[in-house]
N, C-alpha and C positions, 0 to 999 in steps of 0.2 A: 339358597332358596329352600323353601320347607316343604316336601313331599307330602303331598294329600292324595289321598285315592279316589279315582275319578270315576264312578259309576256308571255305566253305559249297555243300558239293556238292551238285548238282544233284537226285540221288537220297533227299537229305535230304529226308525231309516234313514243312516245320515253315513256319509261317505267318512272313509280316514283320511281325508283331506280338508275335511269339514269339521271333523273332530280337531286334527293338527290346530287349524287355526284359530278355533274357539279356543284350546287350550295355549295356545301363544297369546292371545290376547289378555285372558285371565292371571298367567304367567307375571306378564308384562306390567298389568295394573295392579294385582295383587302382592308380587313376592312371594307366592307360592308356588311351587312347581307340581301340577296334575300330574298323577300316572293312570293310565288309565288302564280300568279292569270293565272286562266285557261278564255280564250277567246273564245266568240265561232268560229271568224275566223282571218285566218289571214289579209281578208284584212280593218280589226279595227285595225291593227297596228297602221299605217301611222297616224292616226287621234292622235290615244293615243300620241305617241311620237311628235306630233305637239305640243299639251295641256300639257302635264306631261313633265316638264327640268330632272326629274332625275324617271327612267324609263330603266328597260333594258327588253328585248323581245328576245328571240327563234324565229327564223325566218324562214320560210321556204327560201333557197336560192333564187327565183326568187322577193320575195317582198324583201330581204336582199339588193337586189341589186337596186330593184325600192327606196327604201328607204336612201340609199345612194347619187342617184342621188338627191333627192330632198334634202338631204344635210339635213336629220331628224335624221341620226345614222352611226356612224361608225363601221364597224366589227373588232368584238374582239377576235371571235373563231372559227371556222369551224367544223364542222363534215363531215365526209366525208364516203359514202357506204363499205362494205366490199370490193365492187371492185376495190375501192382505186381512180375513178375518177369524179365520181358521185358530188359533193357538197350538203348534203341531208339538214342543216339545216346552220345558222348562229348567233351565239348573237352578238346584236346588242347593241348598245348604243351611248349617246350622249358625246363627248367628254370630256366633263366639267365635267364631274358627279365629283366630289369630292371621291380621292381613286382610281381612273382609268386614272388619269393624265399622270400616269407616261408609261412603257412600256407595251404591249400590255400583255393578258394574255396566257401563252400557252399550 
């Protein structure tokens, strides 16, 4: 499996439990193996994913979005609140990565 660095802002509020199993699943459908590196914010994304071609990031929705526009990452996965409309987080990635070419993950 091919080690990608897994971005995971500090502001992000999600358990290592909840991390573990996102990154088992993407693992699993991808053939990449996440490692994850904790940031202190989110708005080091943008930079990281300018510098680093293969690079995936936990997003908070509103940089998901700012991040898209500038055409740095495309969204692969959504979380979404228990109220079901919320959009609370996003992973993110660059197209190209090798192993993510194909259809989206779900």
């Amino acid at each position: 499996m091919k080690p990608i660095p897994f971005l995971v802002p500090a502001s992000v509020d999600v358990t290592d439990d909840a991390l573990l199993a996102l990154r088992q699943k993407v693992d699993a459908e991808s053939g990449l193996s996440l490692v994850p590196v904790r940031v202190p914010s989110g708005a080091l994304l943008p930079l990281a994913l300018e510098n680093a071609r293969e690079v995936l990031a936990w997003a908070p929705a509103g940089i998901a979005s700012a991040l898209g526009r500038l055409d740095l990452a495309t969204p692969m996965l959504s979380a979404r609140r228990r109220d079901g409309r919320t959009r609370s987080a996003v992973l993110v990635a660059r197209p190209d990565i090798e192993g993510l070419a194909g259809p989206r993950l779900r």
